[in-house]
C-alpha positions as CSV (number, residue, x, y, z in Angstrom):
1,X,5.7,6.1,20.7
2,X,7.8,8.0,18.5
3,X,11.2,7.0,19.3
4,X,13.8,6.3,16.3
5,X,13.8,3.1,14.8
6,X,17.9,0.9,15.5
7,X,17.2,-0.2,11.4
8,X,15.7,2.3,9.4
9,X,14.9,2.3,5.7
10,X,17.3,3.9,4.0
11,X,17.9,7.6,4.1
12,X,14.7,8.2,6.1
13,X,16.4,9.4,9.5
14,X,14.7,12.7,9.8
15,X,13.5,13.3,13.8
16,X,9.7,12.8,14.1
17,X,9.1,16.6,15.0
18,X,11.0,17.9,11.5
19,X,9.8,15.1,9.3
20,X,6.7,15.7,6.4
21,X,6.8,11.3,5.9
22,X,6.2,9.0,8.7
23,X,7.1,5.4,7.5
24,X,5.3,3.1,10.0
25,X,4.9,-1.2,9.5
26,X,1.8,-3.2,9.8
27,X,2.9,-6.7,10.3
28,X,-0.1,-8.9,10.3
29,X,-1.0,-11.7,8.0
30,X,-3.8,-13.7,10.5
31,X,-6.7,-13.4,7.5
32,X,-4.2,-14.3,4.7
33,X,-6.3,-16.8,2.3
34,X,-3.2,-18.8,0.8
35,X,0.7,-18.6,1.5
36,X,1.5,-16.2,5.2
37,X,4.1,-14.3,5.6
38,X,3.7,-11.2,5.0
39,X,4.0,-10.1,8.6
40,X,7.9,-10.1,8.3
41,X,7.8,-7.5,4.6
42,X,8.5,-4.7,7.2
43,X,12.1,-6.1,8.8
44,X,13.4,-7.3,5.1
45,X,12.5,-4.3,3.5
46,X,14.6,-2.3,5.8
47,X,17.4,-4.4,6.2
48,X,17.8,-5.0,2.6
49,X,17.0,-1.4,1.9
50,X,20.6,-0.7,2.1
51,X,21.6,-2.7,-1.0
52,X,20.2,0.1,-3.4
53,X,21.7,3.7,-3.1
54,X,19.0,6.6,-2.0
55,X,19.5,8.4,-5.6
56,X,17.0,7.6,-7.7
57,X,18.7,8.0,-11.8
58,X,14.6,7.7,-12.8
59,X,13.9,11.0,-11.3
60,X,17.1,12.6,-10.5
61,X,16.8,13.4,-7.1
62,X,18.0,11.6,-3.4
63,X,15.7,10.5,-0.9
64,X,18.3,12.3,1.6
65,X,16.6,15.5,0.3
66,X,13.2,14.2,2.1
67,X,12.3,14.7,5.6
68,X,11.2,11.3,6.4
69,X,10.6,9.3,10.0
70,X,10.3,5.9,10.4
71,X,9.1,4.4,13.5
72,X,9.4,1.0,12.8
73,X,6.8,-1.8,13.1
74,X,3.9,-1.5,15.4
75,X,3.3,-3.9,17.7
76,X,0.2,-5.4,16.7
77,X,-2.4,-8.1,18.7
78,X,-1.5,-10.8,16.2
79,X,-4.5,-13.2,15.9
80,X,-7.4,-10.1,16.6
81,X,-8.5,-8.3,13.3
82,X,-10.5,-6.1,15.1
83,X,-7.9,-5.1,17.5
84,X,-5.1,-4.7,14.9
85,X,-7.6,-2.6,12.6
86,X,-7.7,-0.1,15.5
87,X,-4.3,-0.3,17.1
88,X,-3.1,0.9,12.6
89,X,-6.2,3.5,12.9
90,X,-4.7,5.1,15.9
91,X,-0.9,5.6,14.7
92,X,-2.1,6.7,11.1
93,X,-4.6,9.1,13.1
94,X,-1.9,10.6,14.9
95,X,0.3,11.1,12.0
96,X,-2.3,13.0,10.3
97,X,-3.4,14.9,13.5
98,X,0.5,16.0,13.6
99,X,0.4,17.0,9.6
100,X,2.1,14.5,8.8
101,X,1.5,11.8,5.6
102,X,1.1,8.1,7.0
103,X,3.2,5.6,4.6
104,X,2.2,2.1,6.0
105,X,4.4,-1.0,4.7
106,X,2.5,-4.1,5.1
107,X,1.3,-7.0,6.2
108,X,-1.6,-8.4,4.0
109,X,-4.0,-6.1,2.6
110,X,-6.4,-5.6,5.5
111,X,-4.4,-3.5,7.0
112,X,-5.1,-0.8,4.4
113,X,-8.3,-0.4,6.4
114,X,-7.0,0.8,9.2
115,X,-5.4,3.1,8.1
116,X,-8.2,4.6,4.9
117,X,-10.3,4.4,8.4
118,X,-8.4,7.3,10.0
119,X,-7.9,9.3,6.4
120,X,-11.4,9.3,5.1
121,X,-12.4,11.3,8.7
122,X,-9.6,14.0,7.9
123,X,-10.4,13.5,4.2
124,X,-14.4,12.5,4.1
125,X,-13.9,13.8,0.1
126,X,-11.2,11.1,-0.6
127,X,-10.7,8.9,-3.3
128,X,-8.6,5.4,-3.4
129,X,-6.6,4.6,-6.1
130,X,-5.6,0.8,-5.6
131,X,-3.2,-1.0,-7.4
132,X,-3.4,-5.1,-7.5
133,X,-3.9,-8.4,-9.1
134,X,-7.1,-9.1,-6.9
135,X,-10.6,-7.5,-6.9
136,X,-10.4,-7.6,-3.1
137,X,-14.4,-6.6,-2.8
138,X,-16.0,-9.9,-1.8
139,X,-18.3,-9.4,1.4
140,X,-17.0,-12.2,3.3
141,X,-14.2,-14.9,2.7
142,X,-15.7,-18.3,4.3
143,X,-17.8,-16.4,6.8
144,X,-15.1,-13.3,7.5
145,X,-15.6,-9.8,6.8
146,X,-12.3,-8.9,7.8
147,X,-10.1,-10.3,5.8
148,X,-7.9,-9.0,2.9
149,X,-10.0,-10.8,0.2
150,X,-13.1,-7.9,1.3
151,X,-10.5,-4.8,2.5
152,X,-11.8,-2.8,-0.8
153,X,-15.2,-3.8,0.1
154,X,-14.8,-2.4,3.1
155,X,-13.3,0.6,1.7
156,X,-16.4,1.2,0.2
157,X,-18.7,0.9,2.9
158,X,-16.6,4.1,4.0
159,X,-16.5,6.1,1.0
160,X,-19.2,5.1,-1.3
161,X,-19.8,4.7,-5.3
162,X,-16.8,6.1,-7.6
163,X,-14.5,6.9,-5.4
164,X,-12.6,3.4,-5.7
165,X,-10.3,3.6,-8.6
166,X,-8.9,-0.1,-9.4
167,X,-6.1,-0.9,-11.8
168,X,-4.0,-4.7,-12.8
169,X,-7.4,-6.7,-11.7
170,X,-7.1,-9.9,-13.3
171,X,-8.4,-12.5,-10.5
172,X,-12.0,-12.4,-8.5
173,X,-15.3,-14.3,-8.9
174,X,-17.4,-13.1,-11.3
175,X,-19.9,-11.3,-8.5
176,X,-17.0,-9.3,-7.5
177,X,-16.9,-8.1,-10.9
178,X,-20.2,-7.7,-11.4
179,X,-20.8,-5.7,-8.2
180,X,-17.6,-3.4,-9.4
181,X,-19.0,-3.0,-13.3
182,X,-22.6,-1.9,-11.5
183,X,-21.0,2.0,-10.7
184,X,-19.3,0.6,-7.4
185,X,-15.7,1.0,-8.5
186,X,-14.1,2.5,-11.4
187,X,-12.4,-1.1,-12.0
188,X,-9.7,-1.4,-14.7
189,X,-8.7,-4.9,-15.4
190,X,-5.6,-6.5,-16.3
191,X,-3.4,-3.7,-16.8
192,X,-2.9,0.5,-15.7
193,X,-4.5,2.1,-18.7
194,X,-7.2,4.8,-17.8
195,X,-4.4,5.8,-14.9
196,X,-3.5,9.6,-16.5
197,X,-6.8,10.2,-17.3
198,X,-8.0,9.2,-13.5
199,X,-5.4,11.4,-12.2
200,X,-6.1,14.3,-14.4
201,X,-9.7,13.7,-13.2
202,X,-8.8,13.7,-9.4
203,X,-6.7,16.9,-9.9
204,X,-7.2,18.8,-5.8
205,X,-9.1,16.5,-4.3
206,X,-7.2,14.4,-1.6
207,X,-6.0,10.5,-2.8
208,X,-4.7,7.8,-0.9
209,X,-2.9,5.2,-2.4
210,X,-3.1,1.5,-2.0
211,X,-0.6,-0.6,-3.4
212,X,-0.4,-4.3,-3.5
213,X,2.8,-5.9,-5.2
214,X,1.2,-8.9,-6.4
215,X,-0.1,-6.3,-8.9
216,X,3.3,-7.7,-10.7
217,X,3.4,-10.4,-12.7
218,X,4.9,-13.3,-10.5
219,X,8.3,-13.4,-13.5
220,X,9.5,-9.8,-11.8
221,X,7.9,-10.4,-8.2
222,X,7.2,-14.3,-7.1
223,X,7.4,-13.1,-3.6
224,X,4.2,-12.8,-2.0
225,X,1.2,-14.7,-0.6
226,X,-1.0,-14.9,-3.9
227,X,0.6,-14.6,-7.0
228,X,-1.2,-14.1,-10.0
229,X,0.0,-14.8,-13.6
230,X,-0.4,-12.1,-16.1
231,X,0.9,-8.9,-14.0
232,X,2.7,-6.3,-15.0
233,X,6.4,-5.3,-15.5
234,X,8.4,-3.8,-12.9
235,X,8.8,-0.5,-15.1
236,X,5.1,-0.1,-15.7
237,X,4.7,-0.5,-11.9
238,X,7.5,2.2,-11.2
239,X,6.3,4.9,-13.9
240,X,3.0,4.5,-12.4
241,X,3.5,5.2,-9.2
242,X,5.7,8.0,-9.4
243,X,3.0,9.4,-11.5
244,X,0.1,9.3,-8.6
245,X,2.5,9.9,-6.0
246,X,3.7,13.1,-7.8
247,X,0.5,14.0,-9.4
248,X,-1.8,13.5,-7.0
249,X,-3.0,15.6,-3.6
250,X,-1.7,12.2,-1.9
251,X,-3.2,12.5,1.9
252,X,-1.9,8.6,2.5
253,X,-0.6,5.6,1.2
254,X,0.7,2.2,1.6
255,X,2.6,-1.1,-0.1
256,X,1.8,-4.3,0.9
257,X,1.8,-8.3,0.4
258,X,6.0,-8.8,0.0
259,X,6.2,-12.6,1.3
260,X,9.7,-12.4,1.9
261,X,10.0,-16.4,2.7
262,X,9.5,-17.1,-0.9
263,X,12.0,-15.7,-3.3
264,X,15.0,-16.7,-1.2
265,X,16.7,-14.9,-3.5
266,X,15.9,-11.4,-2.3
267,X,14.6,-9.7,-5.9
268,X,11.2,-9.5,-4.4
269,X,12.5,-7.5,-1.7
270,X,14.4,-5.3,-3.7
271,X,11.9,-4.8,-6.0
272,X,9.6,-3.4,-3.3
273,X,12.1,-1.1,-1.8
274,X,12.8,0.5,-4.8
275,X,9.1,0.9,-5.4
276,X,8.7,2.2,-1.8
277,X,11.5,4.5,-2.8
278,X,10.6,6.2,-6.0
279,X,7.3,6.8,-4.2
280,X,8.5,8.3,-0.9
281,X,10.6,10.6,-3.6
282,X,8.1,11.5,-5.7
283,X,5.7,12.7,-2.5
């Protein structure tokens, strides 16, 4: 199961047994709502991985310095939410049982499940702080509780009031804010202020991080299933995370929702891999 990946992202080479990080890809997109494709995020992140250097200038330190692992993409039963869910579960279970911190690079959103799934029983105290453009806490989408419009919403059925921390929200129907504003979440729309604070209140207690790049405003990131005007800058996105990752008793985390099909140009891409690595440096 463990067997080196042939393309790896950058700098993370480090043998399973020796590594603290194990990278790991969830490519599934069956419950997308709009534009699939973010089953193939996983392959264009590593290959174009290589077009940025592992030194990061923001933080002054390599990713070579890291002991990282990545195993590649699962193989996932395509077309069974269910079975996918538990097939994520299992690998991010493992990782944990090995101490080890699970990094999952999506797929759509619903694949965050999974893996919270298998953190919340090591961590039943954790907290989520989730990054995105969308509320994601409907109870169904046309009839479907698995989907990544209801993934927070399902997050929640795990964890419980207050313990869902939601920042950039800017798109949802009105009940879904409604539901949050009524003590659910701690739901901060349209933009990452109240982050320092929420980490500052979080200090010890274990985190996992959930972050969905349509969070961007579609002028720094148009690649990805459902973008939403109004995002934020590339900067803010990077500070930010290098603050939770750094800050934060981070148990697990993942970035999802790269379409790579449509920015042909490749930015999207490169934005998320250097978002993936100023987080997998500030661990």
């Amino acid at each position: 199961m463990w067997n080196k990946n042939v393309v790896d992202f950058m700098g993370c080479d480090a043998a399973y047994e020796e590594a603290d990080i194990v990278l790991f890809g969830a490519p599934f997109d069956s419950t997308t709502s709009f534009r699939p494709g973010t089953r193939f995020a996983g392959q264009a992140i590593r290959n174009d991985s290589y077009g940025l250097e592992t030194y990061s200038p923001y933080q002054d330190r390599d990713l070579t310095e890291k002991r990282i692992f990545d195993c590649g993409d699962l193989e996932l039963s395509i077309g069974n939410a269910q079975m996918v869910l538990e097939q994520i579960e299992a690998c991010a279970k493992q990782i944990l049982t090995d101490g080890k911190l699970p990094f999952m690079i999506g797929g759509e959103h619903l694949v965050t499940l999974g893996s919270v799934r298998a953190v919340s029983r090591k961590y039943p105290d954790m907290h989520i702080i989730h990054f995105d453009a969308h509320t994601d806490l409907r109870q169904d989408y046309l009839g479907v509780e698995l989907s990544h419009a209801c993934v927070l919403r399902r997050c929640w059925e795990i964890l419980g009031d207050g313990r869902i921390h939601q920042f950039g929200i800017r798109s949802g129907e009105k009940e879904e804010f409604e539901w949050a504003k009524q003590g659910h979440t701690d739901l901060h729309p349209f933009n990452l202020e109240g982050l320092e604070q929420t980490i500052e209140k979080l200090k010890g207690k274990p985190v996992y991080f959930t972050v969905d790049l349509d969070v961007l405003d579609p002028s720094f990131f148009p690649g990805t299933g459902t973008p939403e005007p109004g995002g934020i800058a590339f900067m803010s996105l990077m500070h930010a995370v290098t603050k939770v990752c750094g800050q934060t008793n981070l148990v697990g985390c993942d970035v999802n929702e790269l379409c790579p099909g449509y920015d042909q140009s490749g930015g999207s891409t490169a934005v998320a891999c250097k978002i993936i690595r100023e987080m997998l440096i500030a661990l």
